[in-house]
N, C-alpha and C positions, 0 to 999 in steps of 0.2 A: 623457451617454451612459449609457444602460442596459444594466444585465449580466444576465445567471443562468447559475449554475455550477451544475453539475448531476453528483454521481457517483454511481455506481454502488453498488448496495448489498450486495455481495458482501465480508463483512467491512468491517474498519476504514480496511483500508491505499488504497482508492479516495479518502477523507474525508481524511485524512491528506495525501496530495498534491496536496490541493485550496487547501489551506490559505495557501501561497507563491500562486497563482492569484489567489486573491481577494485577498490584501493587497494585489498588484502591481496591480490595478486600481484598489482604492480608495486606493493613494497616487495615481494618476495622475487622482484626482478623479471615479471613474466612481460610480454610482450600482448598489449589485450588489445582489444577492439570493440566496440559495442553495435550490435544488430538493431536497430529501431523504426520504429513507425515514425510517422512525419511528424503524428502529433505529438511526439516525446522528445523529437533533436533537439530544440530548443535547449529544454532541462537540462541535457547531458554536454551539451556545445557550453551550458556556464558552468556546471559543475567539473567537467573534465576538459576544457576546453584544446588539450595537446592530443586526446585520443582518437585514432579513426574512426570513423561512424559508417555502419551500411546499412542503406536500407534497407528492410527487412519488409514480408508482407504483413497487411496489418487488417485486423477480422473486424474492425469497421462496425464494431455495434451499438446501434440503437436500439433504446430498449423500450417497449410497447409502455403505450402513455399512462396507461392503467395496470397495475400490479393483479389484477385478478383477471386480467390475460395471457401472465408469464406463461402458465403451463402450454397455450397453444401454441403461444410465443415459440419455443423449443423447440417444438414438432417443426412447425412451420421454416425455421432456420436449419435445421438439423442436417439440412443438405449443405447449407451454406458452411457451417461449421468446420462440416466433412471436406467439403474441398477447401479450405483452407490449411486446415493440418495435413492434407497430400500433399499442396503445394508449398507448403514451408518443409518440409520433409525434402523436397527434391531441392528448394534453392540449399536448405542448408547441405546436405551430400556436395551443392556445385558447390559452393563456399569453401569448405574444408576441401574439394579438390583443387580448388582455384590458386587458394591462398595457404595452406596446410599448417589449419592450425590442426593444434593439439588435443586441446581441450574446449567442448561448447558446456557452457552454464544456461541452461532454458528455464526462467521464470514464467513457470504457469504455461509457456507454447507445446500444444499436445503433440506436436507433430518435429519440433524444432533438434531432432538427435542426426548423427549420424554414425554409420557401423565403421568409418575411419577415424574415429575421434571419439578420445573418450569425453563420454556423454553424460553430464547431471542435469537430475531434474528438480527443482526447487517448489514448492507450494508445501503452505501452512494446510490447505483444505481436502486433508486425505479422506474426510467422508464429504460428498458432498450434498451440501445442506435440502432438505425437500419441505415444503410448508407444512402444517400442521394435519390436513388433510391427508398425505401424500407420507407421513413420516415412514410408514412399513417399509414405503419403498426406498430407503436409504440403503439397505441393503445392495442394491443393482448398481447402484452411483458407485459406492465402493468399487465396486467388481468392475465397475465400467473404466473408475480412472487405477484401478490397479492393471490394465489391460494396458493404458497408457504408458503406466511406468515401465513397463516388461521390456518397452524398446530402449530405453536407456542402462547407464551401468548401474548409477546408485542415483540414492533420494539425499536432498537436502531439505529438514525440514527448521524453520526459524522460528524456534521455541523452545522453550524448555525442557528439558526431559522428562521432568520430574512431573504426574497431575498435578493439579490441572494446567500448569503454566500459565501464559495468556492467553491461548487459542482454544484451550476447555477440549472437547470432545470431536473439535473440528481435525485437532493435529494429534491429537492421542488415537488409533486405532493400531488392532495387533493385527499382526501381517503385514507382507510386501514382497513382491514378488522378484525386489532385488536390494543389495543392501543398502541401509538408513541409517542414514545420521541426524541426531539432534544436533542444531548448531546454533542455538542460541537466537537472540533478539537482534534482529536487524533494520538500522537505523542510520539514514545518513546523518543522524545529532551525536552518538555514540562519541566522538572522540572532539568534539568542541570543549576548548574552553571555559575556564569562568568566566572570562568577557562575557559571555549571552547574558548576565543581569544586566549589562548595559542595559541602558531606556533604545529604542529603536527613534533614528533620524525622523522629523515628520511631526505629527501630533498626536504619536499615540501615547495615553499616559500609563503612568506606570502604577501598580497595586498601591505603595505610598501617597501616590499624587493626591492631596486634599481636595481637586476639584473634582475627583472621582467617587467622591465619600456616598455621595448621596444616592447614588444606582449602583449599577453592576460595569464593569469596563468588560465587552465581552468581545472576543476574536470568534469571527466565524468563519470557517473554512470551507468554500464551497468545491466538490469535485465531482468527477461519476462521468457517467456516459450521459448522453441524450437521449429522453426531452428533460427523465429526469434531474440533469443538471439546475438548468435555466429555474425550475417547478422551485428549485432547494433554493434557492438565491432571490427571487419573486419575494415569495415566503419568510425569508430574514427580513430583507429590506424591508417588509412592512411591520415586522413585529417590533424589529430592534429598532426603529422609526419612534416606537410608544415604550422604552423601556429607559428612564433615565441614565446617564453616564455616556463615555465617550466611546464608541467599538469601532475595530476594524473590522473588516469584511475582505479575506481573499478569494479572489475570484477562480483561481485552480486555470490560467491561462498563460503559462510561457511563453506561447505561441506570439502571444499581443506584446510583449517585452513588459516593461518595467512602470509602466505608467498608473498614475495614483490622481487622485481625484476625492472629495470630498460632497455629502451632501448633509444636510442637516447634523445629524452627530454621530455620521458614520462614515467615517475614511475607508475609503475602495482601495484597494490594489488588483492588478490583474495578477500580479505577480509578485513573493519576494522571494528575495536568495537566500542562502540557506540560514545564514548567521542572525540576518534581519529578523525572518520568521523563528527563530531560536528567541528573539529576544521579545519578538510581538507576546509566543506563547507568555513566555516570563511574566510581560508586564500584565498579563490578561487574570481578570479575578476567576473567568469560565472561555473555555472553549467548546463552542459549539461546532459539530460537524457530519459527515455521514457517519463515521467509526469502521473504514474497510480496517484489515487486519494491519495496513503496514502505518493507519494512521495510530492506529493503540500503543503499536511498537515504537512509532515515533513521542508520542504523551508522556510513554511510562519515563522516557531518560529524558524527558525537560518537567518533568513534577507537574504534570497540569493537570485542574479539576473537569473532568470532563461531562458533556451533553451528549451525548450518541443520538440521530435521528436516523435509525437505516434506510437505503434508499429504498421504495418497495417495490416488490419485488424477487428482491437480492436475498435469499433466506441465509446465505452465509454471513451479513453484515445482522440481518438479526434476532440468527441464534446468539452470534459474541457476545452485542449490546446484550440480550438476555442473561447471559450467562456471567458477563462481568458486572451489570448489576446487582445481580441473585448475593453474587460475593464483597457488593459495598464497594466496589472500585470502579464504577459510573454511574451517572443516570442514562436510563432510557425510556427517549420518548419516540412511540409511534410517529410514523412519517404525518399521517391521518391526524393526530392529537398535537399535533405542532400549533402549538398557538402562544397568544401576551400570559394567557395566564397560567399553562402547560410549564411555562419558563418559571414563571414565577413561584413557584412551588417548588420546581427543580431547584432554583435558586437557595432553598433552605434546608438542602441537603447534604450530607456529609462525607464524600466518598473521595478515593484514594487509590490513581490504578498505585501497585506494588513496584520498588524501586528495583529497575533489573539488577541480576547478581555481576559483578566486576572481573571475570573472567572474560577473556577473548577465545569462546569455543570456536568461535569459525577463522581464526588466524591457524589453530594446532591443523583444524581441519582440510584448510588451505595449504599449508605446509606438507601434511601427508599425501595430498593428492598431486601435489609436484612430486614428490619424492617417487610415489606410486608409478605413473604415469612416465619419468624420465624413468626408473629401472626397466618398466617393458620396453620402452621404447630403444634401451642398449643393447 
């Protein structure tokens, strides 16, 4: 059986819970490949390092500097959008005629199915988010990405079944215009080790370390699109500059490889791998970061207290923040209210995202869809 997984190239966090996706197929013996943008081979060249990689087209967005532009934002790309999802529709048809695979997995690519190949479509955000002014019209969003789904066979959604799960109202909506599966939380931390209590190589200390006592040890995770990346990272560096104790700071750059650098009492990385970053989370008393969906799912299974600052803009990143606040299992701070003493307040707060349940819904789910898929196909 032939695969390609295919995600989106809107930041990290699409790549990231693809990760569980692909292993669960190549235990089951399939034969995969991964579709990607340039700015994600990196990630998957260390994570998967024996799997073919094909380029894939990549929707290259920049997101307007000011959040109270999004909405023209939208209009304004909406062509570009569009011819993107034509033409990843047509490479993947060649793809699957090229190469014949079996089965395409599309993380979040609207376009990315083909009618020779059974076709899943994966995304947490079946309604999609509209700002507060605009809420009536979530309706249309709906309708617009159930439009989307119709060309594929079934839906993969990564969350719980049960309300609220972790995704809240974002992955809960009734209807679908093809069938749905819940499959759980997905995370490339899911099947790590107790090793990750390890301290991480370097100088970062650990929750124990006594010369931490006196501040907060805070891991901050910068990612997203641009400019807002750069804006979120500006931003730390000055805060976590005036907040006593030792943090690290990742920069959300594979790209750059592996390089680490120190300034005042904040150690840089552009990048760690996966075990490292398992163990940074550990040692960290808070993690700070934007909170897209797949970074929540990666929190919930390394126990970490979290900071949400959504990127603005982005109403998907925060409705969640909102919604997993509301339930005690983050803080959220406005991108705007980002400041020394925003933290510091957050800092005296007591939240807990919920420990994922110990089932492997998406291995049963992987399983049937081989099963599936080899029966038509004899």
């Amino acid at each position: 059986m032939k695969v390609l997984v295919a995600p989106l190239d809107w930041g990290l966090g699409h790549a990231t819970r693809c990760v569980p996706v692909v292993r669960e197929f190549l235990r089951k013996g399939a034969e995969v490949e991964i579709a990607v943008a340039k700015a994600n081979a990196a990630f998957f060249r260390e994570v998967f390092p024996e799997v073919r990689q094909r380029i894939a087209p990549a929707y290259n967005i920049v997101y307007p500097k000011h959040a109270i532009n999004m909405a023209l934002w939208l209009v304004q790309k909406s062509s570009h959008l569009n011819a993107v999802i034509r033409f990843e529709h047509r490479f993947a048809e060649e793809m699957v005629a090229r190469h014949g695979y079996d089965i395409i997995v599309s993380d979040n690519r609207f376009g990315f199915y083909s009618t020779k190949a059974h076709s899943v479509y994966m995304t947490h955000q079946r309604r999609i988010a509209f700002p507060a002014a605009f809420a009536a019209l979530e309706g249309l969003g709906i309708r617009w990405h159930n439009s989307v789904m119709k060309h594929f066979d079934e839906v993969w959604v990564p969350d719980e079944e049960r309300f609220q799960g972790y995704a809240g109202s974002l992955s809960h909506v009734s209807g679908c215009p093809v069938p749905l599966k819940f499959v759980g939380l997905l995370s490339r931390f899911a099947d790590l080790d107790a090793g990750t209590d390890a301290g991480v190589a370097g100088h970062v200390l650990s929750r124990d370390n006594p010369a931490g006592k006196a501040g907060q040890n805070i891991l901050a995770v910068v990612s997203g699109v641009e400019p807002a990346r750069t804006q979120f990272e500006t931003k730390l560096r000055e805060i976590l500059a005036q907040v006593p104790g030792n943090h690290v700071m990742v920069l959300g750059k594979p790209q750059k490889g592996l390089n680490t650098w120190t300034e005042g009492n904040i150690e840089f990385h552009n990048h760690l791998p996966t075990e490292e970053f398992a163990r940074a989370v550990k040692n960290a008393d808070w993690v700070i970061s934007r909170g897209g969906y797949s970074t929540v799912m990666d929190m919930a299974f390394l126990g970490a207290q979290c900071i949400f600052v959504p990127t603005p803009g982005q109403y998907e990143q925060v409705a969640l923040a909102k919604d997993l606040a509301s339930s005690g299992y983050a803080v959220h701070v406005p991108a705007q209210e980002l400041s020394l003493k925003s933290l510091e307040k957050a800092f005296l707060a007591k939240v807990a995202l919920p420990v994922p349940p110990r089932e492997n819904v998406l291995r049963e789910t992987v399983e049937d869809l081989l099963k599936r898929v080899s029966r038509a196909g004899a």
